[in-house]
C-alpha positions in Angstrom: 58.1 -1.3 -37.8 58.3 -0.5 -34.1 61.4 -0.7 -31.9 59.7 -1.0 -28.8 60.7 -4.6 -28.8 64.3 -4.0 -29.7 65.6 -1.4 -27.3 68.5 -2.0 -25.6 70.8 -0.1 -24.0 74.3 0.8 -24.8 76.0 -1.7 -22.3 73.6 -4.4 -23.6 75.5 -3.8 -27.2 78.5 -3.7 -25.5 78.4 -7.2 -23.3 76.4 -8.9 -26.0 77.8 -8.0 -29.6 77.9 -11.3 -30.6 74.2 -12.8 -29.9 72.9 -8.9 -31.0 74.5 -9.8 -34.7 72.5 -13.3 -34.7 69.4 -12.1 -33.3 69.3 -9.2 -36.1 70.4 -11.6 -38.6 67.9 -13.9 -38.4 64.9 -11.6 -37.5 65.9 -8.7 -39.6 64.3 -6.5 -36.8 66.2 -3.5 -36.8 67.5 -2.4 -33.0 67.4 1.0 -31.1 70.6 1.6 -29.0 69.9 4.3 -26.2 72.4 6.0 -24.2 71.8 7.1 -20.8 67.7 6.9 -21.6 68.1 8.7 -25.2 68.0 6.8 -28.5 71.3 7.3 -30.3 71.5 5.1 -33.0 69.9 2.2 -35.0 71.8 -1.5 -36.0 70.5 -3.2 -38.3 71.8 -6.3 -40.9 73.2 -5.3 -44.1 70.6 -7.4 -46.7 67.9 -4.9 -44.5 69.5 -1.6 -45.0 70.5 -2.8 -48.6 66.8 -3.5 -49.6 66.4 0.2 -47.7 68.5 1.7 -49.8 66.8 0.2 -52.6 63.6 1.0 -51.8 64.4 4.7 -51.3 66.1 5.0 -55.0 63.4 3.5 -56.6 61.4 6.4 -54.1 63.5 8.9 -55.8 63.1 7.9 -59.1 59.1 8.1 -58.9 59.6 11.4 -57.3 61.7 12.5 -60.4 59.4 11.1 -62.9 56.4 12.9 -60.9 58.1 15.8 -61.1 58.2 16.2 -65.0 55.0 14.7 -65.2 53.1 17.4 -63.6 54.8 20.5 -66.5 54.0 17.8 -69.3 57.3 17.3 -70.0 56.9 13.6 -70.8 56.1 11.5 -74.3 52.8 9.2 -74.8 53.7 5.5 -75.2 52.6 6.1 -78.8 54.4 9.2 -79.9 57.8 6.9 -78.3 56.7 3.6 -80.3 56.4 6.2 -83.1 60.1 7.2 -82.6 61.3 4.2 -82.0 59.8 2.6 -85.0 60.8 5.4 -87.4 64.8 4.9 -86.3 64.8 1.2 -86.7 63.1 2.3 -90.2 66.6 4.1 -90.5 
């Protein structure tokens, strides 16, 4: 993703609020607000930063799963079947 096509500056947000929430809406380009040269914050459309935030728990989740891969502390598919079968035997 670059933002190099949707900088703006602070008074631009400020004038054009309204035409800023279609553009983002329809392009789902995120946009990089600076203040006085400096980038200060990000605005982007809620279906964007929802898929975001879904992406980066499904991020975490790997990462937690890696991490108890890697002492061994994990089950083969078959010793789980085997479990599984041997409680529905129950």
């Amino acid at each position: 993703m670059k933002f190099s096509k949707q900088v703006k500056p602070i008074s631009y947000l400020n004038s054009d609020a309204a035409e800023i929430v279609k553009d983002i809406s329809e392009s789902r380009e995120p946009m990089l607000v600076t203040q006085n040269g400096e980038a200060k914050l990000v605005v982007m459309g809620v279906r964007s930063y929802e898929e975001q935030e879904q992406t980066l728990a499904l991020l975490k989740i790997l990462g937690l799963a890696n991490q108890e891969i890697k002492p061994g502390q994990f089950r083969s598919s078959d010793e789980e079947f085997a479990e599984l079968d041997k409680e529905d035997a129950q």
